[in-house]
N, C-alpha and C positions, 0 to 999 in steps of 0.2 A: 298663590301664583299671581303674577303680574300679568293684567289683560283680560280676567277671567271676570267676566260679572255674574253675580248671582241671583234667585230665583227673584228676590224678593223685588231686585232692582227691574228686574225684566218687567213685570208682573206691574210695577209702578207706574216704570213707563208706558206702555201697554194699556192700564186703566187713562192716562194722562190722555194721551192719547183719541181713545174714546172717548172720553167727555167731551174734548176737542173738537173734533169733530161732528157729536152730536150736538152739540151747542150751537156750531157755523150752521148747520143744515135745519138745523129746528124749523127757521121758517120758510124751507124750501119743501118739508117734508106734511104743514100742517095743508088742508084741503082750502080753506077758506083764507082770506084777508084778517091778520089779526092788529087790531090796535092796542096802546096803554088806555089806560081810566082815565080820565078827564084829572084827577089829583096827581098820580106819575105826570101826565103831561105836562102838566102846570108846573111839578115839581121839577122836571127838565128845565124849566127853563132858568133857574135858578143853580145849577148844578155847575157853568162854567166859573161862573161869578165865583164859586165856594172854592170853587178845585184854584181857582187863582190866587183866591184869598189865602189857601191855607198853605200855599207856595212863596208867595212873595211875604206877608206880612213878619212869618220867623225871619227872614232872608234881611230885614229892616229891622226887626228890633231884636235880635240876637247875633253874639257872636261867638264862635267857637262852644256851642252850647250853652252858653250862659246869656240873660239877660242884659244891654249894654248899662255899663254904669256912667258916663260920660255925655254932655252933650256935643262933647269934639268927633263926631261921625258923620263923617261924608252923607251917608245911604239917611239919617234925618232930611237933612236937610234938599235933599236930588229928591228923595219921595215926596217933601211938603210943597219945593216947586213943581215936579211934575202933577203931584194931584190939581196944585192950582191953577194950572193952566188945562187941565183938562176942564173942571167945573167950569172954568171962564169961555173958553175954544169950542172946548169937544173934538177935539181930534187928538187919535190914537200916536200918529208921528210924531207931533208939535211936544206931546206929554213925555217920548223917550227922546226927543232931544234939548227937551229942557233939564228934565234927570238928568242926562248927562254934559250937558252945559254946568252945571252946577257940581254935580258930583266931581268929575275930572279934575278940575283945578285942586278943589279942595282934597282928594284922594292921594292927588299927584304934586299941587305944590307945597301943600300944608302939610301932608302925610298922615291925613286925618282915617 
């Protein structure tokens, strides 16, 4: 029958659920102030740096799942300017609009 859910789904979501919300309330339910270890801390602060790395770097040197075989790609050459002008600057702006100063032409007039 159409609409009908069963035990197990109920039962899933329902466990989901709780976890859910035992997880948001955790630190609203312990008595004391609890912190991380001095190694978790330390290891925070290294955790955006990763999460970005492991986002943009496929995003540049792969395409469509595969490795690029070419050095005719736009995203080389936008990544090599904007890393250099970040090392040079250090500013966050200056580095996604030098990417895309570079990148655009060559994506869009070259068809790279």
């Amino acid at each position: 029958m159409p609409g009908v859910t069963d035990g197990w789904t109920l039962l899933i979501i329902l466990g989901l659920a709780a976890v859910s919300v035992l997880t948001r309330c955790f630190f609203f339910i312990l008595d004391r102030p609890w912190g991380f270890p001095p190694w978790a801390h330390r290891a925070l602060h290294y955790a955006p740096v990763a999460a970005l790395a492991a986002v943009v770097v496929p995003e540049i040197v792969m395409a469509k799942g595969h490795f690029i075989a070419t050095w005719q790609d736009a995203r080389i050459y936008a990544a090599v300017a904007g890393a250099a002008y970040y090392f040079r600057r250090h500013g966050v702006l200056g580095t996604i609009v030098t990417g895309m100063a570079v990148y655009l032409p060559l994506h869009l007039g070259l068809g790279w």
